[in-house]
C-alpha positions, 0 to 999 in steps of 0.5 A, a space after each residue: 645160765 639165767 641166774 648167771 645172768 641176773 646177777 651179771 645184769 645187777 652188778 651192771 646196773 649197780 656200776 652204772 649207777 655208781 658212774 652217774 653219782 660220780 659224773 652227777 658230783 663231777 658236775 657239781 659247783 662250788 662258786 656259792 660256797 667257794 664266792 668272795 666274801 669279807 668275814 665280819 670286822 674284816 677291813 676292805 680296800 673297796 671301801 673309802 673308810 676301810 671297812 668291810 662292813 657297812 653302816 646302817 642306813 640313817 634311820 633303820 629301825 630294828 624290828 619291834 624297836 620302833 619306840 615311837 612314844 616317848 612317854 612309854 620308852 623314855 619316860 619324859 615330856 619333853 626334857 622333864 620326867 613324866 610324873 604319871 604312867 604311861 597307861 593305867 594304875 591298877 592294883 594288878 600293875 602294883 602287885 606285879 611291881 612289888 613282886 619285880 621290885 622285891 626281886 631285882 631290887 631289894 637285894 640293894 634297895 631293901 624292901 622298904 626302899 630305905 637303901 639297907 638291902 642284903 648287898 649292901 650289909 655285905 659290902 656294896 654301896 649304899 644307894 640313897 633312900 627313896 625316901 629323901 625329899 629329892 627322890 619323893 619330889 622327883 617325876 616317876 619318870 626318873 625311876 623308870 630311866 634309872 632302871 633302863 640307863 641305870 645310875 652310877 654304880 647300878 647297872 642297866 636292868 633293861 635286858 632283865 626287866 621288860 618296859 611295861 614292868 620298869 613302868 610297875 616297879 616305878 609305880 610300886 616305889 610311889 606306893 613305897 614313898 606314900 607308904 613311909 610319909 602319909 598323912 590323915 589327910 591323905 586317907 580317904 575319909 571312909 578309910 579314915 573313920 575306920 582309924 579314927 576307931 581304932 580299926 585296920 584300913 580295909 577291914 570290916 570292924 576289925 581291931 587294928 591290933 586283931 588278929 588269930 591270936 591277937 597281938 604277938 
């Protein structure tokens, strides 16, 4: 009888807790789930323009987007290109431009900047040199620009190449241009001693031509 008793017992409490989830499900409420809503782009008769979304308040300025120097994000002083970077030029800024530079853009631009990229021998059209006196004359700026709006037939690289390197690959073009149009008068004179003797720039009494094996 007692055992009888027990399991009666467990099959009333399991009934009676079967009966407070369904009275407890009962009660819930779907007003949040079930409330009037508008689905995105849908149209509204609420509002005069029709629309069910709603402008964004003059002024509002995304999170991490405020872009307040103008130098850094537009890369101009005024309505002209700026002619030198917005932070300091490094040797480690350079090396990060020529490695983003050799990446995104040698493919098109080659990496002498002369415009005979593998993309180009394949068919695409050709962009000028960097090396034509109007590009060699232009602020350093406009480098910057062209790889943010990007110019003609180049699309915008500016959800590939963050600001701070756009600003390095635009020093890294410089180097380029200096690299195909120097002078003797440009070398520093300890630097050019060394070429006056025949040595590599840089190098501690070594041969310009020097090297494991000499001159292949």
């Amino acid at each position: 009888m007692v055992a009888g008793g027990s399991r009666g017992g467990a099959r009333g409490a399991s009934v009676a807790l079967a009966v407070l989830v369904l009275v407890g499900a009962a009660g819930c409420r779907q007003d949040m789930h079930d409330q009037p809503r508008y689905k995105a782009q849908a149209g509204s008769t609420f509002f005069e323009d029709g629309r069910a979304g709603r402008p964004l308040v003059p002024g509002t300025v995304a999170r991490g987007h405020l872009k307040e120097d103008a130098r850094l994000y537009a890369a101009k002083a005024g309505t002209d290109y700026v002619d030198t970077l917005p932070f300091a030029l490094t040797r480690t800024v350079l090396e990060r431009g020529q490695q983003r530079f050799n990446i995104f853009c040698s493919p098109c631009h080659d990496r002498t900047g002369g415009g005979g990229g593998m993309i180009v021998l394949r068919g695409y059209k050709r962009p000028p040199s960097f090396h034509v006196d109007r590009l060699r004359q232009i602020g350093v700026g406009y480098f910057y620009d062209v790889i943010t709006q990007g110019f003609g037939t180049m699309p915008s690289y500016a959800a590939q190449v963050p600001v701070e390197d756009r600003w390095a690959i635009a020093a890294y073009i410089r180097a380029l241009q200096l690299s195909q149009n120097a002078r003797l008068a440009d070398v520093p004179a300890a630097e050019k001693a060394k070429l006056e003797r025949g040595e590599a720039p840089g190098a501690a009494g070594a041969p310009a031509g020097g090297g494991h094996g000499g001159a292949s």
